[in-house]
N, C-alpha and C positions, 0 to 999 in steps of 0.2 A: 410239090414242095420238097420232097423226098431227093428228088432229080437236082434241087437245086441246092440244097442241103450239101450233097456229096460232091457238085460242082465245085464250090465255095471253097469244101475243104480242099479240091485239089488244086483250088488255087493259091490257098490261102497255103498250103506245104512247099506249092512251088517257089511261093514269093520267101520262103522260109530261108530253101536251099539254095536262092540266089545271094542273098543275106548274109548266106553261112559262106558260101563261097570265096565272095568278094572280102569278107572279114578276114578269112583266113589267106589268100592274099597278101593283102594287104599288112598281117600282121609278122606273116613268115617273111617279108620283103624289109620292114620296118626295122624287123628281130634282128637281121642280116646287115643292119644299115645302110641299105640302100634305097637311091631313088631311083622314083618309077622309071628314069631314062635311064638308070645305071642297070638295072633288073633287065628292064629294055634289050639293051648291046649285050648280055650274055645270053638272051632267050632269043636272039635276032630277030628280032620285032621292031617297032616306035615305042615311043612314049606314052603316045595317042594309045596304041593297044593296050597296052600293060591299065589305062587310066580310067579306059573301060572294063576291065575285066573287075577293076576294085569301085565298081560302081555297082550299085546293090540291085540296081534298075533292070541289068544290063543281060540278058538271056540267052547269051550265046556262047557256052563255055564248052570249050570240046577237052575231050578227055586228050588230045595230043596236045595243046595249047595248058593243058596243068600239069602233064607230065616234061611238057620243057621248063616250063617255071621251076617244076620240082627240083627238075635236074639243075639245075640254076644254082637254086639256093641248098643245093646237097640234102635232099629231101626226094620223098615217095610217095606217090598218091594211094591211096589204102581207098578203094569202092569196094562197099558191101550193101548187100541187101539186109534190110532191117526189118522185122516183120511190124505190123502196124497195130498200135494196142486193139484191144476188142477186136481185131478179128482173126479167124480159125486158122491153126496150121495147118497145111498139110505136109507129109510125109515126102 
C-alpha cells in the first residue's frame, strides 16, 4: 500500500507540473498577444506544436522547446530544484 501511496503521489506531481507548464504557456503567449501560430513563426514551429504544448495532457516538454518560447516572448526559463515538504535535507 505504501508502494502505491508514493506512486500516486508521483503521479499525481507530475500531472501537476504538466498543468503548471502548459498554463504558463499559455498565459505568457496570451500576455504577449499573441496566437498560437503567431508564438508559432517566431519559435519556428506549427501551430499544431505550440497547441500541444498548452495542452495540459501533453508530456513532452523539453527544456530547448521552453527556452525557444522563452526567447520568443523575451522571457527566461528559471528550473530549480525544490525540496519536498516532509522530507529530510541533505547537505
Amino acid at each position: 500500500m505504501v508502494s502505491q501511496d508514493k506512486k500516486l503521489r508521483y503521479l499525481i506531481a507530475e500531472e501537476t507540473i504538466n498543468v503548471h507548464v502548459a498554463r504558463m504557456i499559455s498565459d505568457a503567449r496570451n500576455k504577449a498577444g499573441l496566437t498560437q501560430k503567431e508564438l508559432a513563426k517566431l519559435v519556428g514551429t506549427t501551430q499544431s506544436v505550440i497547441a500541444r504544448l498548452e495542452d495540459a495532457d501533453y508530456e513532452g516538454h523539453s527544456l530547448n522547446m521552453l527556452n525557444r518560447i522563452a526567447t520568443a516572448l523575451n522571457k527566461r526559463v528559471d528550473v530549480r530544484f525544490l525540496a519536498v515538504k516532509g522530507t529530510p535535507q541533505h547537505a
